[in-house]
C-alpha positions in Angstrom: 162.8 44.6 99.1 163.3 48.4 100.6 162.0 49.4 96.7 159.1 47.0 97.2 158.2 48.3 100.4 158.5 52.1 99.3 156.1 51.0 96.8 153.6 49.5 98.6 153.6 52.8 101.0 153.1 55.0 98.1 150.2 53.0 96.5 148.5 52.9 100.0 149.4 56.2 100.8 145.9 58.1 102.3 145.8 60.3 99.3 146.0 57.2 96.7 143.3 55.1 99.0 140.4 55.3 95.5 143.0 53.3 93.3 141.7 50.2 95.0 138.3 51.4 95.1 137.8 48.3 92.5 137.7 45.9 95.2 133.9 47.3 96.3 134.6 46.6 100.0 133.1 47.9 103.0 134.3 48.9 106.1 134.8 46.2 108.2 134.0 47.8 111.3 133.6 45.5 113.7 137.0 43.3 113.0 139.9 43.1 114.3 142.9 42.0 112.9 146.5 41.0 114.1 149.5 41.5 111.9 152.5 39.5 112.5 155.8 40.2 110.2 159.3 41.2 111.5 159.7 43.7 108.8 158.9 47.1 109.5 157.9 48.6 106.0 155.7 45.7 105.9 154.2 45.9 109.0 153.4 50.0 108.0 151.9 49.0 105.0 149.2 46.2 106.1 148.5 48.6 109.0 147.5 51.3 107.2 145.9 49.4 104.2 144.0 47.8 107.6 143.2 50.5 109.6 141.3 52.3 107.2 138.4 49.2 106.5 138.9 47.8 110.4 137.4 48.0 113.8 140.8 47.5 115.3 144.6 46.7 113.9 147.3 45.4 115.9 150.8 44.6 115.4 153.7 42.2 116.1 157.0 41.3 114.9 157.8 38.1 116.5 155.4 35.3 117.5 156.0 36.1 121.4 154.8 39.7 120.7 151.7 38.0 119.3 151.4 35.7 121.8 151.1 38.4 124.1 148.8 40.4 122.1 146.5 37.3 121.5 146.3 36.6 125.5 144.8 40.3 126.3 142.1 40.4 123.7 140.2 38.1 120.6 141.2 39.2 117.1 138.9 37.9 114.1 142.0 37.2 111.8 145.8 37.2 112.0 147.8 38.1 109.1 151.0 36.1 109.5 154.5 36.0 107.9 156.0 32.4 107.6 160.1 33.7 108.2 159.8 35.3 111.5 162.5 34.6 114.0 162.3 32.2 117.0 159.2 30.5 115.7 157.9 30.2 111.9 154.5 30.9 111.3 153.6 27.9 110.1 154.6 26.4 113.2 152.5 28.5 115.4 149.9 28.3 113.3 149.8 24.5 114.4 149.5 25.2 117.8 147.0 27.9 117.7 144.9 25.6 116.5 145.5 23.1 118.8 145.3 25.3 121.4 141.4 26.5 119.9 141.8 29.4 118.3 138.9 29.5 115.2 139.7 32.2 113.6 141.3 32.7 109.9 144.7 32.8 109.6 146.3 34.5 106.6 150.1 33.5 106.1 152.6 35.5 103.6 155.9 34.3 102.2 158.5 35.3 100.2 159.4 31.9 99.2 156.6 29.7 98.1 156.9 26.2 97.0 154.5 23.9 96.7 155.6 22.3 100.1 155.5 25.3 101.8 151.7 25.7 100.4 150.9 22.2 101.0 152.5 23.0 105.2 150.2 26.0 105.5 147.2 24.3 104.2 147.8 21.3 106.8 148.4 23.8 109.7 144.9 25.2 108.9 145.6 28.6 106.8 142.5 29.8 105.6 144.3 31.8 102.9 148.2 32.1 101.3 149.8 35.3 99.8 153.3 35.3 97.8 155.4 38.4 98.6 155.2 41.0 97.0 151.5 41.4 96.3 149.5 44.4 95.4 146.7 45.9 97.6 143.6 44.6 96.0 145.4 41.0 96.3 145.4 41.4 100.2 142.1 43.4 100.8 140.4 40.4 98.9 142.2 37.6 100.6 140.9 39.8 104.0 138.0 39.9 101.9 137.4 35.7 101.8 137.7 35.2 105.1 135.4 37.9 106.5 133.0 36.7 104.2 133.3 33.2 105.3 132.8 34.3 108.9 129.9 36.4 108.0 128.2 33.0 106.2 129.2 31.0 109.5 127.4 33.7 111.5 124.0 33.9 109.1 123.5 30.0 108.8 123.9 29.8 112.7 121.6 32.5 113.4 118.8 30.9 110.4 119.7 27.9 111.9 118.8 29.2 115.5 115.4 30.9 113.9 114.2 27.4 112.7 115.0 26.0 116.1 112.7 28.5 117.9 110.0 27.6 115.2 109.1 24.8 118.1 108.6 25.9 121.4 110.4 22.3 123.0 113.6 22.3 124.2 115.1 18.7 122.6 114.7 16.0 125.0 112.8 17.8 127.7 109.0 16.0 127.6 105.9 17.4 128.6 103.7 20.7 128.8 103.2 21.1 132.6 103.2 24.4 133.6 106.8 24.0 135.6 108.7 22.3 132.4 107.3 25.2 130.2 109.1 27.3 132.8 112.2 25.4 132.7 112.4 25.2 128.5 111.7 28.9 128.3 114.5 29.9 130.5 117.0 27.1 128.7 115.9 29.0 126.0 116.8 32.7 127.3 120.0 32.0 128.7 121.6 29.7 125.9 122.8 32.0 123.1 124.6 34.3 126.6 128.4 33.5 127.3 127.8 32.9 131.0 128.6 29.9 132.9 125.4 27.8 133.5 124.9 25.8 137.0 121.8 23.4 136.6 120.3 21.7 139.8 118.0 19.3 140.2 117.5 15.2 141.8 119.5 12.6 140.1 117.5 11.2 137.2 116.0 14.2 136.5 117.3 15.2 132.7 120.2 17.3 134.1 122.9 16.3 131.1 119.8 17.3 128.3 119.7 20.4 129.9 123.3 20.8 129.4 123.1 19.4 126.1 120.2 21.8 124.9 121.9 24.9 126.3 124.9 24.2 124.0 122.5 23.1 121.0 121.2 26.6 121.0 124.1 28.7 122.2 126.7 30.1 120.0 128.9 27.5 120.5 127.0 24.7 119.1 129.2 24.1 116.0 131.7 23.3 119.0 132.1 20.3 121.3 129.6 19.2 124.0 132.1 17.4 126.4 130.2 15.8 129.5 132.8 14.5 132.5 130.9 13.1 135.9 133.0 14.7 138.8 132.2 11.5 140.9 132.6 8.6 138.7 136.7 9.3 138.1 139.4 8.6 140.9 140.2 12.1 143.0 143.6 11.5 142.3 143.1 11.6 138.1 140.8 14.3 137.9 142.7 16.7 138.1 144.5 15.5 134.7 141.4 14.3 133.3 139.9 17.7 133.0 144.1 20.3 132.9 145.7 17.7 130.8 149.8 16.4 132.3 152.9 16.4 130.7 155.5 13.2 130.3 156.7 12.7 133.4 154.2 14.4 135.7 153.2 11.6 137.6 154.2 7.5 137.7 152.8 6.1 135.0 152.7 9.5 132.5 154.6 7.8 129.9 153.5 10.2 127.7 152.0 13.8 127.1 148.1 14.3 127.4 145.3 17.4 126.9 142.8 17.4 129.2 139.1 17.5 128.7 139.8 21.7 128.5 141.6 21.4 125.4 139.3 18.8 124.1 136.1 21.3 124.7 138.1 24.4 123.5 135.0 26.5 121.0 132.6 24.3 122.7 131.1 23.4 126.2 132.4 21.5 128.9 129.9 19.7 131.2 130.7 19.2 134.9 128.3 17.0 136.1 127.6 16.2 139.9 129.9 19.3 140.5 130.0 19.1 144.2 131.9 15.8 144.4 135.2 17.9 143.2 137.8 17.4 145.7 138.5 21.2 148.0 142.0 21.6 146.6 140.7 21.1 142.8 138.0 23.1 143.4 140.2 26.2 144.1 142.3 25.1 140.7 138.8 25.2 138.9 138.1 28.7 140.0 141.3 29.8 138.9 140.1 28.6 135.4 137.1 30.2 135.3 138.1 33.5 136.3 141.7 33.7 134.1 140.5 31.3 131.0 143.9 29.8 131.4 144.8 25.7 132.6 147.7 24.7 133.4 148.5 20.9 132.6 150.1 18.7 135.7 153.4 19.2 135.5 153.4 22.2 133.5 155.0 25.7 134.2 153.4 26.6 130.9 149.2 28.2 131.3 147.6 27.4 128.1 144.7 30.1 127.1 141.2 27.6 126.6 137.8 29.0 125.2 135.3 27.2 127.0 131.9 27.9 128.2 131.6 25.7 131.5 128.2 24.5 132.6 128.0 22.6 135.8 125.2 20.6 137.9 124.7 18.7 141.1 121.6 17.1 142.4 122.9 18.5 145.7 122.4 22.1 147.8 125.0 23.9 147.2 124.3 26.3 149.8 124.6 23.4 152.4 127.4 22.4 151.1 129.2 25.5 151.6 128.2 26.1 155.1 129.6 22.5 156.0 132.9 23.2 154.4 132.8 20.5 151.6 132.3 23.1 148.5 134.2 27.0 148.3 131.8 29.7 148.8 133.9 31.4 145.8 133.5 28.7 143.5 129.8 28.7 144.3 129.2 32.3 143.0 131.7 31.7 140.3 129.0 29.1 138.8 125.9 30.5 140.2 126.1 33.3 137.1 122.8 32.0 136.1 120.6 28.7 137.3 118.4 26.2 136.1 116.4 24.2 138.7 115.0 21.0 137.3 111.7 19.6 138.9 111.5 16.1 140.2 109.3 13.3 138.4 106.9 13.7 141.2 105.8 17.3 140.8 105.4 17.5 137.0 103.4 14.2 137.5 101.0 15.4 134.8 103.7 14.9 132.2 103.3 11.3 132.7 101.1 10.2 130.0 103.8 12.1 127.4 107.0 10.9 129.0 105.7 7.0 128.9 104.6 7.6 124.9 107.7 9.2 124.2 110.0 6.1 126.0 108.0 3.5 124.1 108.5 4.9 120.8 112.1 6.0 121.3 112.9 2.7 123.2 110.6 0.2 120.9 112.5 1.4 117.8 115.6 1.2 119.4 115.5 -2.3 120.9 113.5 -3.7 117.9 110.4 -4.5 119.7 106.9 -3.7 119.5 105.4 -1.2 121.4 103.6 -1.9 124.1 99.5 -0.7 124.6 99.0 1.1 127.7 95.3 1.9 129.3 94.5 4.7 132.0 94.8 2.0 135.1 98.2 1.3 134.1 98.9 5.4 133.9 97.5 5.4 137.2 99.3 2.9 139.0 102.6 4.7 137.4 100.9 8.1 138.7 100.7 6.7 142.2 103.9 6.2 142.6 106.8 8.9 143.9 109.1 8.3 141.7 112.7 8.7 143.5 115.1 7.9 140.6 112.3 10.3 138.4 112.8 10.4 134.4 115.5 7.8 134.3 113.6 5.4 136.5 111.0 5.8 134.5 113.1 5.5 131.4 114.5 2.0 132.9 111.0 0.6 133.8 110.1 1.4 130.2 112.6 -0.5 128.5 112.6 -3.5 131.0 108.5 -3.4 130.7 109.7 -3.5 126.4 112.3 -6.5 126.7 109.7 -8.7 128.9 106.7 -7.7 126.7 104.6 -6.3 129.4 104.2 -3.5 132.0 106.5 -4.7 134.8 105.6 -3.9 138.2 108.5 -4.5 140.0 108.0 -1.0 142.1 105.5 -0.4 145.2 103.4 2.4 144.3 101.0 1.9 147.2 103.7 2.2 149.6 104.9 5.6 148.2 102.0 7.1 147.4 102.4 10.7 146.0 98.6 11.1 147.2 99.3 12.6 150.7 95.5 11.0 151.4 97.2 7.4 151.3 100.2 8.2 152.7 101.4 6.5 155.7 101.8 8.0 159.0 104.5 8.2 161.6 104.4 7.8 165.1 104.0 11.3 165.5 100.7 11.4 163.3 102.6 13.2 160.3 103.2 11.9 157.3 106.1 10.0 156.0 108.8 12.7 154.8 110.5 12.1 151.4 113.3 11.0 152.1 111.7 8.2 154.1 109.8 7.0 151.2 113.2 7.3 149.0 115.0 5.1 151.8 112.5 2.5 152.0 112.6 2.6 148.1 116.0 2.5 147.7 116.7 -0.4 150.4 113.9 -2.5 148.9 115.6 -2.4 145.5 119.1 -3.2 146.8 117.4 -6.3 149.0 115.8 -7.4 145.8 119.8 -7.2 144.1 120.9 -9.3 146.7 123.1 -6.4 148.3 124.8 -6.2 145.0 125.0 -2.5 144.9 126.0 -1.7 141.4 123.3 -3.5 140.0 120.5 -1.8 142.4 122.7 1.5 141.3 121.7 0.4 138.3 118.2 0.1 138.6 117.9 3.2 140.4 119.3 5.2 137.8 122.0 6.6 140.2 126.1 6.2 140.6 127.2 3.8 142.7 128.9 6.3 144.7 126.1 7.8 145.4 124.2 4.4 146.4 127.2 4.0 149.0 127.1 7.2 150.6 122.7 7.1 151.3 123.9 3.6 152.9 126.4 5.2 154.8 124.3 7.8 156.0 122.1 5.3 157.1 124.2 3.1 158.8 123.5 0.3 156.6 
């Protein structure tokens, strides 16, 4: 093997670099590669054959020294030797990619078989090389899976170009002035790595905002994994969304990823954000800043590449000066916002959000769509609208099932008009969030105080049903 080696050094040698000038490759300047081998001649002679074609080179000779290497910066490819000691390649190899890295892997052996080959293509190898090989053999192998990056790269940015052919963001209906706004900035700040924090009123279209910003970001091949903060037990989400090992907990009978692992290349959406308890909220930061979670249980911090969009349909701002959300954590999400506009002041989107809901629901359901007239668009236009798109969604498909346009909502009394709308004992006009209480407790009489059905109806979680009652002392 020490003749092999000396070989390989003096055919890669800097003045014998032309001889391979066959292969037609240019530089690859803006790659990096890590090579992992345990022997030293080796190691020399993929360095230098690397270093003169690459961006950057680094170098290992155990799996730990990689590990290390791999925590401090990204590499585009890894060039990996099957017999190291401690761990084998192949075996790491499996948990790299459970553990989300996308990049091609190149593994080397000495001692092929077709099991061997068959164990590297299972662990996700994107190429194989039998020891010893020439030059040319590796450069093209490196070759193949630059090129394959390259391709990944051109179809999602021709992809991307065909997108931005139509000026709508998917999902979000209507050409008012103040959804234009919203769409355009969706828009701007998808293809950016930054964390997203979207606010708006429940019902408003928070999740398609999410969903659109992964759609068009870089990540979109990737996962779009929603969670809602408040509709899981405090005491599970923390291994919901970190993962637990066997025996963290009563009732952990078993190992488990957490919603992390199962975003890793994609995007993990937090939704209704603020209902994190304080002490998970800290562990979230911690996240966010090192890119590392740790399961429950765990000593072990497992690297995760996810982009992390959150949203809440309440002020943050308050929130933090009453002590229920961490002023760190706030400006850890507030990188860059989106602020979606309630039903009731886009109300010109009407007509468009109603003929979008018919067709979409009508072919869905099986039903035939229903014919609407400009009284019937202005009875809907009169009214405020508290649970907004998803209310209007809701009255849609019920107004589908029973054939007509139900009316099961008081438009006079909440009048967006402020011309018709009623006045307090003070001579001012009813505030907001007296219309949405009277709303909200006419619906949940009309349930019979069955408050996950009026949830229901509203288009809101029942959590959030209790705690407006609460706060009302009903």
């Amino acid at each position: 093997m020490i003749g092999e080696i000396q070989k390989y050094n003096e055919e890669t040698s800097l003045g014998s670099v032309p001889a391979v000038a066959t292969v037609e490759l240019s530089p690859w300047q803006h790659q990096s590669v890590l090579v992992v081998d345990d022997e030293p001649g080796m190691v020399s002679f993929l360095h230098r054959s690397l270093a003169l074609r690459c961006g950057w080179v680094a170098t290992a000779g155990s799996v730990d020294e990689a590990v290390e290497l791999l925590s401090r910066r990204h590499f585009d490819l890894i060039v990996l030797d099957i017999a190291l000691p401690g761990r084998s390649g192949v075996e790491w190899l499996h948990q790299l990619r459970d553990q989300g890295f996308a990049g091609d892997v190149v593994l080397m052996t000495a001692y092929a078989d077709l099991e061997t080959a068959i164990d590297a293509l299972r662990a996700g190898a994107s190429d194989f090389l039998l020891k010893p090989f020439s030059v040319a053999q590796m450069l093209n192998a490196v070759k193949r899976c630059f090129e394959r990056s390259s391709l990944r790269r051109e179809n999602f940015v021709l992809r991307r170009e065909l997108d931005q052919r139509d000026d709508s963001v998917e999902g979000m209906v209507g050409n008012s002035a103040v959804i234009r706004d919203v769409c355009a900035r969706i828009k701007r700040i998808a293809p950016t790595p930054s964390t997203v924090l979207i606010h708006g009123e429940s019902g408003t279209g928070k999740e398609l905002a999410a969903r659109a910003l992964h759609r068009m970001s870089l990540r979109a091949d990737g996962p779009f994994v929603p969670i809602n903060c408040a509709a899981i037990a405090e005491e599970l989400i923390e291994s919901e969304l970190f993962g637990h090992v066997k025996g963290a907990f009563t009732g952990a009978a078993a190992g488990r990823e957490g919603l992390f692992y199962y975003a890793r290349g994609g995007t993990l959406f937090l939704d209704e954000i603020s209902e994190l308890p304080l002490p998970l909220q800290a562990k979230l930061l911690r996240v966010l800043e090192e890119r590392k979670v740790r399961p429950v249980g765990s000593e072990q911090e497992v690297p995760v590449d996810v982009r992390v969009v959150a949203a809440t349909n309440r002020n943050l701002v308050e929130e933090v000066a009453a002590g229920r959300f961490r002023r760190d954590l706030y400006y850890r999400l507030q990188v860059v916002e989106v602020v979606l506009p309630p039903l009731r002041d886009r109300i010109e989107d009407l007509p468009d959000l109603v003929d979008y809901f018919i067709g979409q629901l009508a072919a869905r359901l099986g039903v035939t769509e229903l014919a609407h007239d400009a009284a019937a668009l202005a009875r809907l236009a009169r009214y405020s609208w508290p649970g907004n798109v998803r209310e209007l969604k809701n009255l849609i498909e019920r107004s589908l099932i029973l054939g007509y346009f139900a009316d099961d909502f008081a438009p006079e009394e909440s009048a967006v008009a402020v011309s018709s709308a009623p006045t307090s004992e003070h001579g001012s006009e009813d505030s907001l969030a007296a219309i949405e209480r009277r709303h909200i407790l006419g619906v949940l009489e009309s349930c019979k105080g069955n408050k996950s059905e009026a949830a229901r109806r509203l288009g809101v979680s029942r959590k959030t049903l209790e705690r407006k009652c609460a706060a009302w002392g009903v």
